[in-house]
The first five atom37 places (N, CA, C, CB, O) and aatype in JSON, in Angstrom:
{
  "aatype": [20, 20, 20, 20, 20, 20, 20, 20, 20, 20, 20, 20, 20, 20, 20, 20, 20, 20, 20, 20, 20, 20, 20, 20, 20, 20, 20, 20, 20, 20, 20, 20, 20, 20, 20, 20, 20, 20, 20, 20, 20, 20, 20, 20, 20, 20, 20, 20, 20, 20, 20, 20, 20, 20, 20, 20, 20, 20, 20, 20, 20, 20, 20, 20, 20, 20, 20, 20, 20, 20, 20, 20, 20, 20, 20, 20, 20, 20, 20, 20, 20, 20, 20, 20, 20, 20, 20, 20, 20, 20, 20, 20, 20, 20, 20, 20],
  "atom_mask": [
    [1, 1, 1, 1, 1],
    [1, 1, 1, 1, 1],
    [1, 1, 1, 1, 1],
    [1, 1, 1, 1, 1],
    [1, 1, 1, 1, 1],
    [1, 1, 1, 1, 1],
    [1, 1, 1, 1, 1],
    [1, 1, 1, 1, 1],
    [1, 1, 1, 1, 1],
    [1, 1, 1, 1, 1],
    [1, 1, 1, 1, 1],
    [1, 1, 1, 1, 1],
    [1, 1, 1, 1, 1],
    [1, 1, 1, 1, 1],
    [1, 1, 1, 1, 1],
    [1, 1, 1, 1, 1],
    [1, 1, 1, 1, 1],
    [1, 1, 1, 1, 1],
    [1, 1, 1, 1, 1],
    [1, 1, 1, 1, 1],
    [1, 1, 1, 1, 1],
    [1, 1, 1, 1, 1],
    [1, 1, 1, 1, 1],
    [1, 1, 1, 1, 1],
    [1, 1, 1, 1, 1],
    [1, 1, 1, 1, 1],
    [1, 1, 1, 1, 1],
    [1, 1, 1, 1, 1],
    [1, 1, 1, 1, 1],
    [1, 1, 1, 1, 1],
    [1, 1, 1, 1, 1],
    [1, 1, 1, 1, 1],
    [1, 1, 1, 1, 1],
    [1, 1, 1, 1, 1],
    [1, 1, 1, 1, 1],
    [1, 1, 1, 1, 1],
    [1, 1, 1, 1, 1],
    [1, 1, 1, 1, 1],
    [1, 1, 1, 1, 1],
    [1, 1, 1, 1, 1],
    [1, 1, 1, 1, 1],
    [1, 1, 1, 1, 1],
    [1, 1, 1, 1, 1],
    [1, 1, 1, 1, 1],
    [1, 1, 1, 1, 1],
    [1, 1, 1, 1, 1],
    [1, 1, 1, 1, 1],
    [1, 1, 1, 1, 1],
    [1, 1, 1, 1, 1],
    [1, 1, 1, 1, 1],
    [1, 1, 1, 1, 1],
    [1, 1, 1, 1, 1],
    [1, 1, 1, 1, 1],
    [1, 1, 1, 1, 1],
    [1, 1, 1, 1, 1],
    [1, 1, 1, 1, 1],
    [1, 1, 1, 1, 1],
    [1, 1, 1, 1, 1],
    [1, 1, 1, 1, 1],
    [1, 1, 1, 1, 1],
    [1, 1, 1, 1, 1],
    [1, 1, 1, 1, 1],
    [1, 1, 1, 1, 1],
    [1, 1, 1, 1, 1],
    [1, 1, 1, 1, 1],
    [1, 1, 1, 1, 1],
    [1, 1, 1, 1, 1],
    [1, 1, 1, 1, 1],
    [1, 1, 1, 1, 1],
    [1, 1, 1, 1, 1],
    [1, 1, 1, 1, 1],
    [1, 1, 1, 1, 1],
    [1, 1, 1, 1, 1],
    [1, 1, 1, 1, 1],
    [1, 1, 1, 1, 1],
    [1, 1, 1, 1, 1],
    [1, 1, 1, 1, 1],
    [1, 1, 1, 1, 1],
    [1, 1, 1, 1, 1],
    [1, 1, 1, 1, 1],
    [1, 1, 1, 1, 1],
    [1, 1, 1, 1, 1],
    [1, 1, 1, 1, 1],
    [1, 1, 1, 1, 1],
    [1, 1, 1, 1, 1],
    [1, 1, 1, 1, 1],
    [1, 1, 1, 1, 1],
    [1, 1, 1, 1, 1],
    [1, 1, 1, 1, 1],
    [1, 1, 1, 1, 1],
    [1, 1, 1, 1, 1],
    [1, 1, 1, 1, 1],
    [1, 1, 1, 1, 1],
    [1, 1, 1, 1, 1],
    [1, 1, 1, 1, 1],
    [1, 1, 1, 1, 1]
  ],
  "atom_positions": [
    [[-37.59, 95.47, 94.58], [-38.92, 95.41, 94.04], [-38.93, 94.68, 92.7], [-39.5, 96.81, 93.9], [-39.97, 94.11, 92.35]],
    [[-37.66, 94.67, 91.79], [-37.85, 94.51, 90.25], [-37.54, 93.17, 90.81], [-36.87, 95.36, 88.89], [-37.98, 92.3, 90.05]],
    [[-36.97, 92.67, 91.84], [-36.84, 90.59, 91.47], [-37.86, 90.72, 92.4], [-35.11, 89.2, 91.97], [-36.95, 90.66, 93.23]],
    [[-39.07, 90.85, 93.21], [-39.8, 90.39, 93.6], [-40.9, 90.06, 92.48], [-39.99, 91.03, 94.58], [-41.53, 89.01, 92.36]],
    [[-40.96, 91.3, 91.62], [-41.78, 90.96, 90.48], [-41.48, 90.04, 89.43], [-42.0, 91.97, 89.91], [-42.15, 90.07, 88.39]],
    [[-40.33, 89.01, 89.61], [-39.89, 87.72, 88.61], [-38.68, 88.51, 88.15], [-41.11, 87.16, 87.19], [-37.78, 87.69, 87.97]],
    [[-38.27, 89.67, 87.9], [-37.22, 90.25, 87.01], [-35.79, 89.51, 87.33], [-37.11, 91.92, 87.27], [-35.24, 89.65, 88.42]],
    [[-35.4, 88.94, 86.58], [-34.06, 87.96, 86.81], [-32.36, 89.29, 86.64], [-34.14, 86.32, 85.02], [-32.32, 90.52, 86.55]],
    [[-31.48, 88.45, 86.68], [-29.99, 89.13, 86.46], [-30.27, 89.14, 84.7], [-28.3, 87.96, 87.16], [-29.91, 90.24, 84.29]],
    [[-30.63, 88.54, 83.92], [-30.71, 88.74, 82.33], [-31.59, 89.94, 81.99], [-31.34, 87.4, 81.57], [-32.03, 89.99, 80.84]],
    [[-31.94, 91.02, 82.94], [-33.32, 91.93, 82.16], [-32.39, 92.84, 82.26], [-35.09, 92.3, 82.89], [-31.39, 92.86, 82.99]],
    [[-32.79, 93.63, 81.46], [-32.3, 95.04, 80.48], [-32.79, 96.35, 81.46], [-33.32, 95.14, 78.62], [-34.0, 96.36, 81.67]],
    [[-31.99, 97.5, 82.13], [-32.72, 97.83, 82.52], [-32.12, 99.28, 82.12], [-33.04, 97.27, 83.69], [-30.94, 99.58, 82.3]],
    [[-33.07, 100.12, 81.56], [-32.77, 101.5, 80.89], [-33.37, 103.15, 82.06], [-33.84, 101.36, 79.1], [-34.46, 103.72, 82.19]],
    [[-32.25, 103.33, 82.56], [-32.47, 104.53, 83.73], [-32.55, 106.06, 83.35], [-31.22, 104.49, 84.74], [-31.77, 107.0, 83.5]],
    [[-33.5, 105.97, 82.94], [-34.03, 107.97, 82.21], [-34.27, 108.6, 83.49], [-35.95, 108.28, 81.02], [-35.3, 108.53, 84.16]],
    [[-32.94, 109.37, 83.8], [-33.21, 110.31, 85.02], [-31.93, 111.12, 85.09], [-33.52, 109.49, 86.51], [-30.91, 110.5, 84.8]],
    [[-31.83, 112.27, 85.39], [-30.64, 113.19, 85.65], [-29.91, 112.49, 86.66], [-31.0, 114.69, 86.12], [-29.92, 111.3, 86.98]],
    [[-29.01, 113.89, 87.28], [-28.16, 113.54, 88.31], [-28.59, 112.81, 89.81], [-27.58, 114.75, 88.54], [-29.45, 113.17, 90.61]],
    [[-27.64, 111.62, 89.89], [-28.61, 110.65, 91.31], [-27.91, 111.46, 92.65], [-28.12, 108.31, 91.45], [-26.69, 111.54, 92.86]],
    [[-28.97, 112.02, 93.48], [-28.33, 112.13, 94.76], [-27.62, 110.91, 95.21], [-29.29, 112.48, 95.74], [-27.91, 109.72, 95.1]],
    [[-26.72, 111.45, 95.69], [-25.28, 110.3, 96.45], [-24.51, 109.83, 95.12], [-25.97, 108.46, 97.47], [-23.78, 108.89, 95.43]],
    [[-24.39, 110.19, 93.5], [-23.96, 109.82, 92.94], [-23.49, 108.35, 92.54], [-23.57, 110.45, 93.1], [-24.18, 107.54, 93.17]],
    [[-22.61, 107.76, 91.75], [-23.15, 106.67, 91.4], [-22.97, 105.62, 92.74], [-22.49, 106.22, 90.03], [-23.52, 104.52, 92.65]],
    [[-22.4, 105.85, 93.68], [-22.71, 105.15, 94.78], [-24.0, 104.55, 95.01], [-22.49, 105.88, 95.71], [-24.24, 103.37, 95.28]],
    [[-24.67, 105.36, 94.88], [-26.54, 105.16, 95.07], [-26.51, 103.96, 94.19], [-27.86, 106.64, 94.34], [-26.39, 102.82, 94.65]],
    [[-26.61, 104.19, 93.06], [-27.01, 102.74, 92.04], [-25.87, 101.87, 92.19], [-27.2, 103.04, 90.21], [-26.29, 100.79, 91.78]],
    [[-24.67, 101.73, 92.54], [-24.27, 100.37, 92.86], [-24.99, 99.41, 93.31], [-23.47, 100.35, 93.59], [-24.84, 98.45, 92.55]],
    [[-25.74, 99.14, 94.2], [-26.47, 98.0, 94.57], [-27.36, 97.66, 93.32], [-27.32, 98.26, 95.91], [-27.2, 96.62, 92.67]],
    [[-27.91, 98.21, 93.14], [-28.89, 97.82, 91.25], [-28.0, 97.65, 90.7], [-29.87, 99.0, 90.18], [-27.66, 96.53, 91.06]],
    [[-27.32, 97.98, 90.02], [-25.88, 97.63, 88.8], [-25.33, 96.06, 89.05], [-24.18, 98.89, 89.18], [-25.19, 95.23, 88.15]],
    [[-25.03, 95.83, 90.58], [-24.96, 94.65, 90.92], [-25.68, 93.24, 90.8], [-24.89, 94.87, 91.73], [-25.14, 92.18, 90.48]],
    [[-27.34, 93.52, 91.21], [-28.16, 92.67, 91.01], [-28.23, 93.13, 89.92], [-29.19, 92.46, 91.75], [-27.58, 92.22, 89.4]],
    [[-28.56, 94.06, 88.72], [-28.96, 93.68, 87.33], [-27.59, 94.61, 86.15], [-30.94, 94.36, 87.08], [-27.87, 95.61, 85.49]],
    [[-26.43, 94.05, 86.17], [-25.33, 94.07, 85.41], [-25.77, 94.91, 84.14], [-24.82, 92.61, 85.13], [-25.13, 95.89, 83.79]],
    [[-27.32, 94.32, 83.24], [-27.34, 95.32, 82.52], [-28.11, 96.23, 82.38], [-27.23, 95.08, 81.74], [-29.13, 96.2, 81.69]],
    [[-27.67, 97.19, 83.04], [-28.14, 98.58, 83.68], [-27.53, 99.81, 82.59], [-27.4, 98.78, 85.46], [-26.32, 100.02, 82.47]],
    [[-28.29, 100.34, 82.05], [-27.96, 101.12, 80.99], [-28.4, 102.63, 81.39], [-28.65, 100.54, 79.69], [-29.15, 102.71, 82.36]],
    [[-27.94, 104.21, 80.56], [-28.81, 104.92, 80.32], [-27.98, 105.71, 79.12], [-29.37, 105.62, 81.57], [-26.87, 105.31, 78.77]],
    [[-28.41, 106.52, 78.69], [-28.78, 107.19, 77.03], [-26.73, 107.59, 77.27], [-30.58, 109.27, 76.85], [-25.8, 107.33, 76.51]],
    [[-26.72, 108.1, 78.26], [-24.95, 108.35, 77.92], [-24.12, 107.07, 78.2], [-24.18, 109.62, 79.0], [-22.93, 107.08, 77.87]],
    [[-24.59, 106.13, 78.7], [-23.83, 105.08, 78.73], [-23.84, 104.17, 76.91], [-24.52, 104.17, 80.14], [-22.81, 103.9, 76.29]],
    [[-24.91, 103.97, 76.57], [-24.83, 103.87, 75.16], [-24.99, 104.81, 74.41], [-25.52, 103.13, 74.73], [-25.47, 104.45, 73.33]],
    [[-24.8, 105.89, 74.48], [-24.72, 106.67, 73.05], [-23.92, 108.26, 73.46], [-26.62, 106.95, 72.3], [-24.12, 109.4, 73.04]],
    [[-22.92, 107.69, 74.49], [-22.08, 109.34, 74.9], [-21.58, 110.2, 73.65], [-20.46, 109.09, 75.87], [-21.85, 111.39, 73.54]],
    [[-20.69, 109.38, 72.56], [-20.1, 110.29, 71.65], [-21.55, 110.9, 70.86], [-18.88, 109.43, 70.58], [-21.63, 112.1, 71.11]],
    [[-22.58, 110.47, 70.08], [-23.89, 110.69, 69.89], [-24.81, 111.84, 70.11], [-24.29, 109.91, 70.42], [-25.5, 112.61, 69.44]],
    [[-24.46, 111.59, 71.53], [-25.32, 112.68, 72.49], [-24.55, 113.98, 72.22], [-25.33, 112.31, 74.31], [-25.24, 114.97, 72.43]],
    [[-23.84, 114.12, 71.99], [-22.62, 115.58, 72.0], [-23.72, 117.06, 71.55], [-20.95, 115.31, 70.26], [-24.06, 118.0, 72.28]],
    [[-23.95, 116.87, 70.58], [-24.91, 117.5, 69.68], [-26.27, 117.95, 70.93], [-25.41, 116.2, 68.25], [-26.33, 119.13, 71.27]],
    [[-27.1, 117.1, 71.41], [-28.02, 117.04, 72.45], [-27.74, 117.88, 74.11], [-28.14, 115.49, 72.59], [-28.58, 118.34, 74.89]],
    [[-26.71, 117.84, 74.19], [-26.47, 118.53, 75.5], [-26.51, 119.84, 75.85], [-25.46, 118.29, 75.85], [-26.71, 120.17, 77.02]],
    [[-26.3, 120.83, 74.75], [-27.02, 122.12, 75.06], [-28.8, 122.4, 75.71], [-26.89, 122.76, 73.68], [-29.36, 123.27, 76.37]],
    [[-29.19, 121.06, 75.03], [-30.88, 121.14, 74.64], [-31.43, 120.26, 75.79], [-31.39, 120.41, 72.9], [-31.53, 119.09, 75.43]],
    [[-31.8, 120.47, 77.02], [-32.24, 119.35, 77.92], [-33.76, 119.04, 77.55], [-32.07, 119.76, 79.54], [-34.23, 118.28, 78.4]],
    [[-34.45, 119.3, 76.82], [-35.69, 118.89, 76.5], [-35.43, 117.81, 75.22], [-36.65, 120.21, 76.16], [-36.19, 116.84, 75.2]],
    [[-34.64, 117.88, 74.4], [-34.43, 116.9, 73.34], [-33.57, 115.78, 73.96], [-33.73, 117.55, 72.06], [-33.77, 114.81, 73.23]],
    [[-32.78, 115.46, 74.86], [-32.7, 114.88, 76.05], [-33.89, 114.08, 77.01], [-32.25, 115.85, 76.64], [-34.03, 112.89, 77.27]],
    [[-34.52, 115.05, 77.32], [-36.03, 114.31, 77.86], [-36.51, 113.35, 76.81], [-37.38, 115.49, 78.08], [-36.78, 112.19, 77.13]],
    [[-36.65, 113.89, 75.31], [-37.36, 113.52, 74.6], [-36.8, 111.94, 73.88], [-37.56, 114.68, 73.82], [-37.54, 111.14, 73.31]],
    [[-35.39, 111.79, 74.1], [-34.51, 111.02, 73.98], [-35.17, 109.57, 75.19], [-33.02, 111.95, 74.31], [-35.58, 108.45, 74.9]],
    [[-35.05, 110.08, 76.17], [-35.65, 109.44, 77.34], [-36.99, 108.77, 77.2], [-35.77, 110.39, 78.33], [-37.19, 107.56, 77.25]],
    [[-38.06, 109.89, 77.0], [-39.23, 109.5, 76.42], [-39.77, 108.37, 75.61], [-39.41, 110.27, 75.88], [-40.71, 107.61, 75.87]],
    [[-38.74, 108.43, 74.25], [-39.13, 107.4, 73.21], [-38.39, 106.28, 73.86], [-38.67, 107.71, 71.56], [-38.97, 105.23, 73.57]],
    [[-37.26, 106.03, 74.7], [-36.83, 104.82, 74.86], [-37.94, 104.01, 75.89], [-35.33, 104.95, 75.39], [-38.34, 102.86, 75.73]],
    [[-38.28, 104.87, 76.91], [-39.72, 104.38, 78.06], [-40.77, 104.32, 77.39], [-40.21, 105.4, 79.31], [-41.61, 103.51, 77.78]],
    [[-40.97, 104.84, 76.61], [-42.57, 104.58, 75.71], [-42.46, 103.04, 74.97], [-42.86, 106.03, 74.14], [-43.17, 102.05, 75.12]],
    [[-41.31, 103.26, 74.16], [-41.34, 101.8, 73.55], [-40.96, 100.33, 74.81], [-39.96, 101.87, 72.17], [-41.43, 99.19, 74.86]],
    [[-40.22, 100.84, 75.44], [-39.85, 99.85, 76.29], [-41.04, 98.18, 76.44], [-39.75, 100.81, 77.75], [-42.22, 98.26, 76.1]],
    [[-40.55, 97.07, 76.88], [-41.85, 96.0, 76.93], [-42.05, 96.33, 78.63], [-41.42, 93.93, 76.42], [-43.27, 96.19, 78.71]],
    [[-41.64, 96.64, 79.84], [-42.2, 97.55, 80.87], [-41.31, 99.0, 81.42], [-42.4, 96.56, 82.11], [-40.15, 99.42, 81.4]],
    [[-42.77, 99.48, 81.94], [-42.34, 100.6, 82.32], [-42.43, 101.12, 84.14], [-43.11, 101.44, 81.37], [-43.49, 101.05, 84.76]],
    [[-41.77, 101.37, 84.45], [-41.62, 101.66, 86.1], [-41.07, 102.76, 86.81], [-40.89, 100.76, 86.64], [-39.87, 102.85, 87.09]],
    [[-41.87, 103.54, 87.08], [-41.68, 105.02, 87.69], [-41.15, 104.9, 89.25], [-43.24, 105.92, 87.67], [-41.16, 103.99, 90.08]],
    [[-40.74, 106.11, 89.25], [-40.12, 106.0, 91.01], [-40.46, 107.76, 91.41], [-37.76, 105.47, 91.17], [-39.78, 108.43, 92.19]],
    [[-41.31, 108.1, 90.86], [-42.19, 109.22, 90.89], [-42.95, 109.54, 90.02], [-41.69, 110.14, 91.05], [-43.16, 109.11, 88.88]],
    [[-43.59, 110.74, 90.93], [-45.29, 111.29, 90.05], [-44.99, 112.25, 89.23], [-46.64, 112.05, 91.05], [-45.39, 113.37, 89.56]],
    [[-44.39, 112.16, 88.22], [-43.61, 113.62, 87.78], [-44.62, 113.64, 86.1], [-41.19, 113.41, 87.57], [-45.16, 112.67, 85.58]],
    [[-44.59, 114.87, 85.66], [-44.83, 114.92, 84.24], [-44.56, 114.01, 83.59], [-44.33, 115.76, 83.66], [-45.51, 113.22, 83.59]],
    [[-43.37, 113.49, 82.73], [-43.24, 112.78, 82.28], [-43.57, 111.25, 82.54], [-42.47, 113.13, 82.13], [-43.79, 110.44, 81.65]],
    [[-43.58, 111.01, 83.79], [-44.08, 109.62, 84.09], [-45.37, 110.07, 83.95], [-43.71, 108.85, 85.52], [-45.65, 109.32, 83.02]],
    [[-46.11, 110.53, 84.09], [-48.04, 110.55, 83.81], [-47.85, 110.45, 82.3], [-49.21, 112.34, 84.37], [-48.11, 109.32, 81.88]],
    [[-47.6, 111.04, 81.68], [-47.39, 110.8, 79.86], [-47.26, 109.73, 79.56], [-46.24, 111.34, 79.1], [-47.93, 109.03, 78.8]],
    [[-46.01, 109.42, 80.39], [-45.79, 107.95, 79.42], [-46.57, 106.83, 79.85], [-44.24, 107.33, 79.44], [-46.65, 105.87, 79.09]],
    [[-47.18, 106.81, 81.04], [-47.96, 105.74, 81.7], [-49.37, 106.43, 81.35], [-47.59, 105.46, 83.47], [-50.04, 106.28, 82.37]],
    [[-49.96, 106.95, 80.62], [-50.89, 108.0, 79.99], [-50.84, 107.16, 78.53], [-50.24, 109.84, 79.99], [-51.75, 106.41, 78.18]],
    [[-49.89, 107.34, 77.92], [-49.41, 107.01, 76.29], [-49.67, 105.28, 76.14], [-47.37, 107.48, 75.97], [-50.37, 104.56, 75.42]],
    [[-48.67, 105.07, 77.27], [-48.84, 103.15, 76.6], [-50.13, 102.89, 77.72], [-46.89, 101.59, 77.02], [-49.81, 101.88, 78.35]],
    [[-51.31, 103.35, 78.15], [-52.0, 102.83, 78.36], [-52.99, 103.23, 77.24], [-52.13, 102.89, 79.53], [-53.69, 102.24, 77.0]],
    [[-53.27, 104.1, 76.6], [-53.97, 104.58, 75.81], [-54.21, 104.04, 74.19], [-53.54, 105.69, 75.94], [-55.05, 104.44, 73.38]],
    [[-53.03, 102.84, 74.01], [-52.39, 102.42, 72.88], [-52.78, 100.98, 72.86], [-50.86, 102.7, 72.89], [-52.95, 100.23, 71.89]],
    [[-52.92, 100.66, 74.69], [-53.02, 99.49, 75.05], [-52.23, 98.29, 74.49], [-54.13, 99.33, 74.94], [-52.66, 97.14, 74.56]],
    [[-50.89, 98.67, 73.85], [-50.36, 97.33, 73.43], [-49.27, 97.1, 74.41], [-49.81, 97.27, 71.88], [-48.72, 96.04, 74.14]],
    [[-48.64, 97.82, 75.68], [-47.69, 97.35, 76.25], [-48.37, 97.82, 77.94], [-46.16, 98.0, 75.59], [-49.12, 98.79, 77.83]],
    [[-48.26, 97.4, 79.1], [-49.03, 97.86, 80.13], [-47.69, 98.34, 81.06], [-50.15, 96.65, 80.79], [-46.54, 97.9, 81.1]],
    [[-48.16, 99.12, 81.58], [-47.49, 99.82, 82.65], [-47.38, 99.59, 83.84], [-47.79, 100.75, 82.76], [-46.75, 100.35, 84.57]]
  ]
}
């Protein structure tokens, strides 16, 4: 879906979500087509140490990186995706 919409091998792509059913098997095929495939423990594991008791400051970790993001793209209807597609539409400077 993300290269049908123009998204090339150079886009940034930041994955705010817990544990993936089928483990990282599942996202191999994405990792492949877009190499830079990131999420909050891949850049900031030693960092996070402090955060891992607390799974809501975690969320919230998640949150500010998808809010600021230049797009945003859900793969469900969950709380947090209505917020944040709620937030940057409401701000109107980045679209969802």
């Amino acid at each position: 879906m993300l290269r049908a919409l123009g998204f090339d091998n150079d886009t940034y792509i930041f994955g705010a979500f817990g544990e993936i059913y089928g483990g990282e098997e599942t996202l191999q095929p994405l990792k492949e087509l877009f190499p830079n495939f990131y999420t909050k423990e891949t850049l900031a594991n030693q960092e996070l140490q402090p955060f891992l008791p607390f799974s809501s400051r975690l969320a919230a970790i998640d949150y500010i990186v998808c809010e600021e993001s230049d797009v945003f793209v859900t793969n469900n209807n969950g709380n947090m995706a209505k917020i944040i597609a709620g937030q940057r539409c409401s701000v109107q400077l980045k679209y969802s």
